[in-house]
C-alpha positions as CSV (number, residue, x, y, z in Angstrom):
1,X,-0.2,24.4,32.5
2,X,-0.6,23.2,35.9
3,X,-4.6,22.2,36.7
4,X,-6.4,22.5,39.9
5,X,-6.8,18.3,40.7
6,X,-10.4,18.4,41.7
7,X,-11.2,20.3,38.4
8,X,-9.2,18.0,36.6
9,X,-10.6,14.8,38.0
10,X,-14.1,16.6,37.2
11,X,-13.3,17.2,34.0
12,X,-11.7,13.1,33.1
13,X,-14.9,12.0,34.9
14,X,-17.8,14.4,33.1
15,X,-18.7,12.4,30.1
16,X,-17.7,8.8,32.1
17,X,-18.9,6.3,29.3
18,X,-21.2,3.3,31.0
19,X,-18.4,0.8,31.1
20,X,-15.6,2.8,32.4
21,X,-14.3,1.7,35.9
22,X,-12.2,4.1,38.4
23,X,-9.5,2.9,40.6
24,X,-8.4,6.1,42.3
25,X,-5.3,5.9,44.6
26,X,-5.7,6.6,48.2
27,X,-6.3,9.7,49.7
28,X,-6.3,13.3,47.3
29,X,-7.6,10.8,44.0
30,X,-10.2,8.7,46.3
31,X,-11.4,12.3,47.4
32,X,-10.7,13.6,44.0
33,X,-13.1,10.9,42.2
34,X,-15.6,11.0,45.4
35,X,-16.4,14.7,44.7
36,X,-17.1,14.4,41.2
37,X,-19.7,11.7,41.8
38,X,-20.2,8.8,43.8
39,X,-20.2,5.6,41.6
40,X,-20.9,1.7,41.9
41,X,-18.2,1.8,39.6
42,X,-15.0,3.4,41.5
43,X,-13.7,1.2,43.8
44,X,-12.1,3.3,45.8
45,X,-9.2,2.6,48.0
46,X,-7.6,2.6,52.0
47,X,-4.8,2.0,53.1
48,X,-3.4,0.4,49.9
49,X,-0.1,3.1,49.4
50,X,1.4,1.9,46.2
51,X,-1.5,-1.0,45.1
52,X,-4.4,1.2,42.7
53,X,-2.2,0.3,39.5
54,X,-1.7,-3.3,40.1
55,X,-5.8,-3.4,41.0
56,X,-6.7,-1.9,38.2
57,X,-4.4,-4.8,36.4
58,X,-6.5,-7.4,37.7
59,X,-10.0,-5.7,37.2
60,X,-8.9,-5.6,34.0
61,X,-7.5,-8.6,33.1
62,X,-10.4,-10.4,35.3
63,X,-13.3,-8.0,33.1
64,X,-11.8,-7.5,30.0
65,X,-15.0,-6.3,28.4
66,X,-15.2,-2.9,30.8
67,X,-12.8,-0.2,30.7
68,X,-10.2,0.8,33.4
69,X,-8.9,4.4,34.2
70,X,-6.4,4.2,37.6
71,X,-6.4,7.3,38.8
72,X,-3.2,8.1,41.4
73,X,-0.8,10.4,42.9
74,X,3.2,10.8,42.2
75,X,4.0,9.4,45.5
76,X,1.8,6.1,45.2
77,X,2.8,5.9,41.5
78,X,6.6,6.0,42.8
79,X,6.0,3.7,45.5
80,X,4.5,0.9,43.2
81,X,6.9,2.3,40.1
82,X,7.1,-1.8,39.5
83,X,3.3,-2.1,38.3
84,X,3.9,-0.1,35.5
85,X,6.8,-2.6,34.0
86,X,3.9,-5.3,34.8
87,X,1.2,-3.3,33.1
88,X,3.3,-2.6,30.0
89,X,4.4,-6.3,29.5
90,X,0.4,-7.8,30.3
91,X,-1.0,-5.4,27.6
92,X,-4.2,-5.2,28.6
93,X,-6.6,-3.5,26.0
94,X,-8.3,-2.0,28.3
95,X,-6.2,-0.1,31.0
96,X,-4.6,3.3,31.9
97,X,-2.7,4.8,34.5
98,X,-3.6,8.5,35.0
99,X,-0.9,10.1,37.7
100,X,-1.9,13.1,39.2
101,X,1.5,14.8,40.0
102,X,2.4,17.5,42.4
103,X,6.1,17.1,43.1
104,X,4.7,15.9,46.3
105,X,4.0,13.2,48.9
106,X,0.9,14.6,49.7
107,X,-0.6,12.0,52.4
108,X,2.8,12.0,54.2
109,X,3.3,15.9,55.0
110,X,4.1,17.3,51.5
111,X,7.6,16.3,51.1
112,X,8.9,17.1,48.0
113,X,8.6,14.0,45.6
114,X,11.3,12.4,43.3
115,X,9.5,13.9,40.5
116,X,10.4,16.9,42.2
117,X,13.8,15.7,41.9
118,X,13.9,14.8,38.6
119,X,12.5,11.2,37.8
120,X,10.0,11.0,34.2
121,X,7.4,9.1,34.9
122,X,6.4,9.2,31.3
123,X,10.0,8.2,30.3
124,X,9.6,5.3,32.9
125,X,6.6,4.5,31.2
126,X,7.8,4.4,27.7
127,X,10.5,2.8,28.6
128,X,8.5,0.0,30.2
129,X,6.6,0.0,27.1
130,X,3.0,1.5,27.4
131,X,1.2,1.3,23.7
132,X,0.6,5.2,24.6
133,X,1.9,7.6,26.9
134,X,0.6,11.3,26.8
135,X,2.0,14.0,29.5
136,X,-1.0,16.7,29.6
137,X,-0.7,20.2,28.7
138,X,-3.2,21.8,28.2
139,X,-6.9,22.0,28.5
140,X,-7.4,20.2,25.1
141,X,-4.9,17.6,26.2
142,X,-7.0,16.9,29.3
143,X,-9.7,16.9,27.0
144,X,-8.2,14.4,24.9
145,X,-7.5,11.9,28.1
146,X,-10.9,12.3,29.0
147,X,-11.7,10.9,25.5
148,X,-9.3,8.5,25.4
149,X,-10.3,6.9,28.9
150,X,-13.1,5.3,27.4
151,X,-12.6,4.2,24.0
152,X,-8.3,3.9,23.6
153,X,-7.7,-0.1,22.7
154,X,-4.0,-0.7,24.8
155,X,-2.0,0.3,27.5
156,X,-2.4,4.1,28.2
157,X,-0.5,6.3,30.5
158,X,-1.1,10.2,31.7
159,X,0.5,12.3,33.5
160,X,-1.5,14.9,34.3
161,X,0.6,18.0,36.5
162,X,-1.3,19.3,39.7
163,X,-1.2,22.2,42.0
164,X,-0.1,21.3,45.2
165,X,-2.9,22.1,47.3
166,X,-5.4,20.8,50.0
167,X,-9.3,21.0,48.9
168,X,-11.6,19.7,51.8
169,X,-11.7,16.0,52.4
170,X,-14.9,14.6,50.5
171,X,-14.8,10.9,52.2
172,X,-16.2,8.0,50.1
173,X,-17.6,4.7,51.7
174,X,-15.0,2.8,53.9
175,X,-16.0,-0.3,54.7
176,X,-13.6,-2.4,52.0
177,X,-16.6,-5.5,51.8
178,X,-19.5,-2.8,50.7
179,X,-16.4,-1.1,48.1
180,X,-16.0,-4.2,46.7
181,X,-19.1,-5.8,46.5
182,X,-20.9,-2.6,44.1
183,X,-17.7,-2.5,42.0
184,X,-18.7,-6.4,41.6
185,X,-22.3,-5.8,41.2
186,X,-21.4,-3.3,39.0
187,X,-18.8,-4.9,36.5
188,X,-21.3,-8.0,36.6
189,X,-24.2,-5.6,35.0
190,X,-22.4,-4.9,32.1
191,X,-21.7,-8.5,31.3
């Protein structure tokens, strides 16, 4: 099954427990996560091609008593293909990687993307050693991720195939200071 992102990013966000924390990649996921809700709690980003995985590292190494879902594209994913080896060997309890993937480079033109051409990103992530590593289905598989966003103790990676498409642009806050500043307020509420 291939799901329609927005849908799909609806669906991983519906039931978002309290203390779960979004770090969607740039562009399609920061839109993605924008339209399902705003929240004090994604900390959305621009201009950061290739960085949402190794952010959501530090959030959750820094606030190891909230929860962490990344939330990215095949291309960013494939640009910062490092951060999952450094993921896997930190362990953080608290961290996944959910990759959205097209087979495209969707902020660049839609180029076909190496997973396109063939490279596993859940083979690169069990080879790098993720605790769990689940490449969604079905509906009851993206049910299942949604679950396991908030409550899975260890590393957990998603791949989650998308339909290559272009919803309108629902555009989040900007300004990097105010982003980071509510995701602080926010992460500081919870303790």
């Amino acid at each position: 099954m291939i799901f329609e992102r927005r849908a799909a990013m609806k669906t991983l966000l519906a039931d978002r427990p309290n203390n779960l924390f979004v770090v969607p990649g740039l562009g399609s996921c920061t839109w993605d996560t924008f339209a399902a809700g705003d929240d004090d709690r994604n900390f959305y980003l621009w201009g950061a091609m290739g960085g949402a995985a190794m952010i959501g590292l530090g959030l959750a190494l820094a606030k190891p008593n909230i929860r962490v879902a990344v939330v990215t594209g095949d291309g960013e994913m494939l640009m910062g293909m490092g951060s999952l080896a450094t993921i896997a060997v930190q362990k953080p309890k608290n961290l996944s990687v959910v990759v959205f993937d097209n087979g495209h480079y969707g902020e660049t033109g839609m180029q076909a993307s190496h997973t396109q051409g063939g490279v596993d990103l859940v083979n690169v992530a069990k080879s790098c050693g993720f605790d769990r590593v689940l490449d969604v289905a079905d509906d009851a598989g993206l049910q299942e991720l949604a679950g396991l966003l908030g409550t899975y103790e260890g590393t957990l990676f998603a791949r989650v195939p998308i339909v290559a498409d272009d919803p309108p642009r629902a555009l989040p806050e900007k300004d990097g200071v105010v982003i980071k500043d509510r995701v602080r307020r926010a992460a500081a509420a919870i303790g």
